[in-house]
LUMSE-6805 format. One record per residue (C-alpha): x, y, z. Coordinates in steps of 0.5 Angstrom, whole numbers, padded with zeros to 4 digits, always signed. Example, Ala and Ser with C-alpha at 12.3 -4.5 7.8 and 13.67 -1.06 7.14 Angstrom:
BEGIN
+0025-0009+0016;+0027-0002+0014;
This chain:
BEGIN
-0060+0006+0078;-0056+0010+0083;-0048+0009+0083;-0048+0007+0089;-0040+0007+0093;-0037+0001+0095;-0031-0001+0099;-0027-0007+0098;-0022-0011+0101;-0017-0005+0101;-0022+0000+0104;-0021+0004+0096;-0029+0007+0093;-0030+0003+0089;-0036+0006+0084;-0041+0000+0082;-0048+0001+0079;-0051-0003+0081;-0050-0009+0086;-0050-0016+0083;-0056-0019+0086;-0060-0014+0081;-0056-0015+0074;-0062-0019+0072;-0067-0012+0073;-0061-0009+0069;-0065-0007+0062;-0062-0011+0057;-0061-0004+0052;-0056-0002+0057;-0049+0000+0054;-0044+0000+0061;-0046-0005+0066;-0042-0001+0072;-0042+0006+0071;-0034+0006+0073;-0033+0003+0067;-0034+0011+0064;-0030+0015+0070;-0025+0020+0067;-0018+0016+0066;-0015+0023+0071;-0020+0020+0076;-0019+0013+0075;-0011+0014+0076;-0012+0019+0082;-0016+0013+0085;-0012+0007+0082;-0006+0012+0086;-0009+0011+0092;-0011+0004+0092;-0003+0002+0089;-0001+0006+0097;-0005+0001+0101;-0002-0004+0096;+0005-0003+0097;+0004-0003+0105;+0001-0009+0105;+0006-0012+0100;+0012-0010+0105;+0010-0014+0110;+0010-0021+0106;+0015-0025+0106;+0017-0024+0099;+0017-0016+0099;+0020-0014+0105;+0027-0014+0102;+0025-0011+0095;+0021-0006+0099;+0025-0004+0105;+0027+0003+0102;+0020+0004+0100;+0016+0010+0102;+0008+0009+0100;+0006+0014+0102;+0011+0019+0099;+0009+0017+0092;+0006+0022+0088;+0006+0018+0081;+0006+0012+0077;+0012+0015+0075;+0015+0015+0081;+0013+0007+0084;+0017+0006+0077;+0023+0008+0078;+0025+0005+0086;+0020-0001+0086;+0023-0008+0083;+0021-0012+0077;+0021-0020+0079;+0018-0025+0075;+0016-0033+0074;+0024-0035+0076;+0023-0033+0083;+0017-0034+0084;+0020-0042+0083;+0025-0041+0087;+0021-0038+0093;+0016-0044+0091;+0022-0050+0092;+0024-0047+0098;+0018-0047+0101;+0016-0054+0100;+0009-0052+0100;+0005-0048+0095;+0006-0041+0098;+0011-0037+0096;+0010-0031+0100;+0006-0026+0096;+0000-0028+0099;-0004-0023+0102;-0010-0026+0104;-0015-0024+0109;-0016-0028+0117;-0021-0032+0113;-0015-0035+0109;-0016-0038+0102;-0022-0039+0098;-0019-0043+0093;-0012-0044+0091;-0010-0045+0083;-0005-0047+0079;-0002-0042+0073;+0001-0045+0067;+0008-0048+0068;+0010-0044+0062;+0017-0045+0065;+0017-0053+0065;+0014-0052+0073;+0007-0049+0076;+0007-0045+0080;+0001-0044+0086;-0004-0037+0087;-0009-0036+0093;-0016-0032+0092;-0019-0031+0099;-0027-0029+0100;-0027-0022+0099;-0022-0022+0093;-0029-0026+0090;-0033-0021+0092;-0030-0015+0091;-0024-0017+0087;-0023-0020+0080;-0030-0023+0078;-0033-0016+0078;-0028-0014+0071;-0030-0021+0069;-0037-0019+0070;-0036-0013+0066;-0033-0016+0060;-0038-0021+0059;-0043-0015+0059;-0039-0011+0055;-0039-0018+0050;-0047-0019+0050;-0047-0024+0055;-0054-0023+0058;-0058-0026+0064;-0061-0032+0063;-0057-0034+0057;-0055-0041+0056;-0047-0042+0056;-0042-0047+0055;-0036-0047+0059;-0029-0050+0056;-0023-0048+0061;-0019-0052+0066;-0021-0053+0073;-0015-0051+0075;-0014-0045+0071;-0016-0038+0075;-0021-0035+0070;-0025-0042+0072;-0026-0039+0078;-0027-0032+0076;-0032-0034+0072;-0037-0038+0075;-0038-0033+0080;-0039-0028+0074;-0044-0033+0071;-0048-0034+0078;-0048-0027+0079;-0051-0026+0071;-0055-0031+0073;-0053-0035+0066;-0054-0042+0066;-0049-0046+0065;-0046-0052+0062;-0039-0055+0063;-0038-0061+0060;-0032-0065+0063;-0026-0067+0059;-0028-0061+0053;-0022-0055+0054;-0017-0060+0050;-0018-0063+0042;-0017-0070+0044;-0025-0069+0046;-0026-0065+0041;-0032-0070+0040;-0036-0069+0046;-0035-0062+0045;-0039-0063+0038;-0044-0067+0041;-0045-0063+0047;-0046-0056+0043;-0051-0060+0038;-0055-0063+0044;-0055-0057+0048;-0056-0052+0044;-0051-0045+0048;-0052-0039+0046;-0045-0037+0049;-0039-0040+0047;-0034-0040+0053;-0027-0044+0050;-0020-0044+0049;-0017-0042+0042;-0014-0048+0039;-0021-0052+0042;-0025-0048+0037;-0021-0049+0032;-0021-0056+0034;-0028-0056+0034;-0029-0052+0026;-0023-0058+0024;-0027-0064+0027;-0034-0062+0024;-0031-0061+0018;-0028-0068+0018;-0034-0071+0020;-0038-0068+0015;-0042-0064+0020;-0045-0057+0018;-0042-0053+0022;-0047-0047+0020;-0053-0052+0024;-0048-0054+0029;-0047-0047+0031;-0054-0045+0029;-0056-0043+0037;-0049-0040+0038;-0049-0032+0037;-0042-0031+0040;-0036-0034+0043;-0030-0031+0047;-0024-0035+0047;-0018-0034+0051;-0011-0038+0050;-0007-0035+0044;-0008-0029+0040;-0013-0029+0034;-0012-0024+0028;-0017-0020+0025;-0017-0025+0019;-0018-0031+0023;-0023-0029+0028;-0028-0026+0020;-0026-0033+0018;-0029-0036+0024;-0035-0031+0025;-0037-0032+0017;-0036-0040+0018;-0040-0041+0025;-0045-0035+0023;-0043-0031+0030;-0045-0023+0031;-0038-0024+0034;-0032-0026+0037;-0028-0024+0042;-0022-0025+0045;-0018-0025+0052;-0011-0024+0054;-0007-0024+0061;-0004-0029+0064;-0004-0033+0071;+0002-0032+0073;+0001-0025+0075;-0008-0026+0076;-0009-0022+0071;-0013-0020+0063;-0017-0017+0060;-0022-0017+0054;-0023-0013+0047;-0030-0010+0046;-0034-0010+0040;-0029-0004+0037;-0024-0011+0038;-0018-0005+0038;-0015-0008+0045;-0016-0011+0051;-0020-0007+0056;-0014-0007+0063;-0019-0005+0069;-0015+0000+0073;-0020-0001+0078;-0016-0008+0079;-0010-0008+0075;-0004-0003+0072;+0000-0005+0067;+0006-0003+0064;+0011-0004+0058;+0018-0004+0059;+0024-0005+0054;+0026-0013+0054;+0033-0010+0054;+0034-0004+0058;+0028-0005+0063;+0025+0003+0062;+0018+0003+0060;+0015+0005+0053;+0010+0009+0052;+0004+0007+0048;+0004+0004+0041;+0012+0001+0043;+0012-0007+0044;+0016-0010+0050;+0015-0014+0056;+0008-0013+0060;+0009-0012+0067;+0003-0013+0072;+0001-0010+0079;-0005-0012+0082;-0010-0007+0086;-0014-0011+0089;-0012-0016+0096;-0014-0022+0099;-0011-0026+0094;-0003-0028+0092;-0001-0021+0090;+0003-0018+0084;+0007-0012+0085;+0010-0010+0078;+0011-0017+0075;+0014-0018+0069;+0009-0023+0066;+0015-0025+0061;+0009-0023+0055;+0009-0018+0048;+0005-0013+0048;+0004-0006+0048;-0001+0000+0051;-0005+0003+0045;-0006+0011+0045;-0012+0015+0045;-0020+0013+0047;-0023+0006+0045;-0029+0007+0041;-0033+0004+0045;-0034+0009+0050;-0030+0006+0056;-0023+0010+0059;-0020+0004+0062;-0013+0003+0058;-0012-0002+0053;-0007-0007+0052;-0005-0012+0045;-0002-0018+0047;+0002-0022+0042;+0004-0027+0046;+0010-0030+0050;+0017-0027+0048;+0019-0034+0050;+0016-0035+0043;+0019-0029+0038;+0024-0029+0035;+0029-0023+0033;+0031-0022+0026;+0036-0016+0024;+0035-0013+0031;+0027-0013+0031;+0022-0019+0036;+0017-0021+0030;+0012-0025+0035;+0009-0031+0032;+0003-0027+0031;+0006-0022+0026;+0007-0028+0021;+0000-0030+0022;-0003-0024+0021;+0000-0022+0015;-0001-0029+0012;-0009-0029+0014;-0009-0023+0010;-0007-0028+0004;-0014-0031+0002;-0010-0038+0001;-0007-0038+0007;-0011-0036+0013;-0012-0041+0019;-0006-0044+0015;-0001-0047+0020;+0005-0045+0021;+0013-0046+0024;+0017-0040+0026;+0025-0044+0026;+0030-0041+0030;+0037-0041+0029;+0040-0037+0034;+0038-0031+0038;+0040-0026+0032;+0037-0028+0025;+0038-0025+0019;+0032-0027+0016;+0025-0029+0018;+0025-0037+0017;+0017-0040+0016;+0014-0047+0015;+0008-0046+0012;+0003-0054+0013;+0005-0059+0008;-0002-0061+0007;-0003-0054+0004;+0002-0054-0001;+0000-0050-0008;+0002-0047-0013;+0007-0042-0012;+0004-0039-0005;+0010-0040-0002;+0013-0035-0006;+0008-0031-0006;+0007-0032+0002;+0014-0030+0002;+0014-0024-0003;+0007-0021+0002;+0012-0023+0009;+0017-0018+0006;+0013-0012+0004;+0009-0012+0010;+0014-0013+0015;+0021-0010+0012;+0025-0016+0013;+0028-0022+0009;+0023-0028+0009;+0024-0034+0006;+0017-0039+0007;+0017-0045+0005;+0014-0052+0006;+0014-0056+0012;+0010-0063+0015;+0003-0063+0016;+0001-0060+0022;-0008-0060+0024;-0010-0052+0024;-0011-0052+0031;-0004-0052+0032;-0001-0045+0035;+0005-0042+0032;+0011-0045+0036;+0018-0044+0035;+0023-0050+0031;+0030-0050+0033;+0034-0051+0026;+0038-0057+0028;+0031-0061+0030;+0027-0058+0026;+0022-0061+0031;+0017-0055+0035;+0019-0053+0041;+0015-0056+0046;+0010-0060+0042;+0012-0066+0046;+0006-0063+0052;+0000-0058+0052;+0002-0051+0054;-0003-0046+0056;+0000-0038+0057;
């Protein structure tokens, strides 16, 4: 089919190769649903270029910019370079001030269409306060549903398959996904009450009766449902017989976790998303699982120095800061996402030339041993490279905003031996740092990382369900 050029909200060309009504004629041995999705990176940025002028036209009218852009030319910008160094970050705070004094769920970014809002979401609170987001109907049409559709294909979802879906309501990428899922003509099962492990057992009962092809879940709910079989004495090799894939979202996985699950449930694979809803924005790996695809089409993302706020080049971590490049919606120009990650260097693989993005989780939720941030994702990985101790949870304690040594709980109930020892000698070599792991309580698999103040002992947040 003919690459057919398209115009979205913000009047920017758009290739796409096939319009959505026809993704069912698409042939099922087709690599690329969207020949976009192998444009030249020099092209991609000229465009994305183009698209961030309109952009930043439009954000200098809202209310939330027109300060912080008043001394921006658009038009005079030549280069991502340039929009870096005269245009300001902001980040959750903010926005929760703007929102508190609004009274209302607008805080002044958003830049919708004269249809107004299409919907409006809640993102996740990861300051104790949600805040709101508005998608308008042409971002549905023309916006962020498309990169979802591109990567349900790119991960083997097909028209007609039989998907089950696990998110909350509330989240932006429900919405997203149930207008990707129309268009690829899927059908669809969306249990209630089955995105957090207390319905663990619907969800069991759910997959064994309805039999998906296509898996559509939070981590820690995936987990949940491995553990709750497990104890139920349910064979999970039957469970997920008619599950050939399963694409989570919700904290980042490890290479040992996710063939560990691919071996247990008998997947083809695995994947995983990142991004936020602060900030309206993710991406998903391919099978190459070398990164997160980030559409340049809709998103540029950059990574500063928590510290020093300049950015990093490929390959160095820091903070993930996010403009969107697409309108009718709340718009984010250079939001920092308050996130761990890095840009990765060189081409994917898989052929795609959209940049690539590893996510590690929230800095909020990293400690700094000896001047470094070791995320909790550092410590997981590393263990699951210890047959013993892959999915084993874990506790990181903080003592203070500098430690001098990495201090890890290990779960009680998996207690043996001398695997803390050899956890911790393992931890060491492999991170360069003083490590001391040791035994803790007991803590279900399904559990993330998350910090311990050294005087509680008690992990932070535990008291109430957090999504990034």
């Amino acid at each position: 089919m003919k690459a057919k050029a398209r115009t979205t909200s913000a009047g920017w060309d758009l290739l796409e190769g096939i319009e959505t009504a026809d993704i069912g004629k698409v042939p099922v041995g087709r690599r690329y649903l969207d020949d976009a999705e192998t444009v030249p990176l020099a092209r991609l940025e000229t465009a994305a270029l183009a698209r961030l002028r309109e952009v930043l036209d439009t954000a200098a009218r809202l209310p939330f910019y027109r300060e912080r852009l008043a001394h921006v030319n658009p038009a005079a910008i030549e280069s991502f370079d340039d929009f870096t160094a005269i245009v300001p970050t902001f980040d959750k705070a903010d926005l929760i001030a703007e929102l508190q004094r609004s009274g209302g769920y607008e805080t002044g970014i958003e830049a919708l269409g004269e249809a107004g809002a299409a919907a409006v979401v809640l993102t996740s609170g990861t300051l104790g306060f949600p805040t709101f987001a508005a998608l308008g109907w042409g971002e549905f049409d023309h916006g962020s549903p498309r990169e979802v559709l591109r990567e349900l294909w790119m991960d083997g979802l097909r028209p007609g398959m039989r998907v089950m879906c696990q998110y909350p309501a509330w989240h932006h990428l429900s919405m997203l996904d149930n207008r990707a899922l129309e268009w690829m003509q899927a059908e669809v099962l969306c249990p209630w009450g089955t995105f957090v492990p207390r319905f663990v057992e619907h969800a069991i009962e759910s997959i064994a009766e309805q039999r998906p092809e296509y898996l559509l879940t939070v981590t820690t709910m995936l987990h949940a449902i491995v553990e709750g079989a497990l104890e139920r004495g349910v064979d999970v090799l039957d469970l997920f017989e008619s599950v050939r894939y399963a694409m989570v979202v919700g904290e980042p996985m490890s290479p040992g976790q996710r063939q560990l699950l691919i071996g247990l449930l008998g997947l083809e694979d695995l994947f995983e998303r990142g991004g936020s809803s602060d900030g309206l924005w993710g991406g998903a790996d391919c099978p190459a699982h070398a990164g997160h695809h980030v559409w340049l089409d809709h998103h540029r993302v950059e990574v500063l120095d928590p510290d020093t706020r300049e950015p990093l080049g490929p390959g160095r971590r820091g903070t993930v800061v996010v403009t969107n490049l697409t309108l009718d919606r709340s718009l984010y120009v250079r939001f920092d996402t308050e996130d761990l990650g890095e840009l990765l260097p060189g081409p994917c693989s898989c052929g795609r030339t959209h940049p690539r993005v590893e996510l590690y989780g929230r800095l909020a939720d990293c400690v700094r041993v000896e001047g470094r941030l070791i995320a909790p994702y550092d410590v997981r990985a590393r263990l699951d490279e210890m047959p013993e101790l892959v999915g084993v949870p874990l506790v990181i304690v903080r003592e203070g905003a500098e430690m001098a040594r990495l201090q890890v709980r290990l779960d009680g109930a998996s207690r043996a031996g001398r695997l803390a020892e050899t956890a911790t000698e393992h931890l060491e070599a492999s991170l360069c740092l003083p490590v001391d792991v040791s035994w803790g309580g007991h803590l279900p698999r399904r559990w993330k990382a998350r910090m311990a103040a050294e005087k509680t002992r008690e992990p932070i947040g535990a008291s109430r369900w957090q999504r990034r």
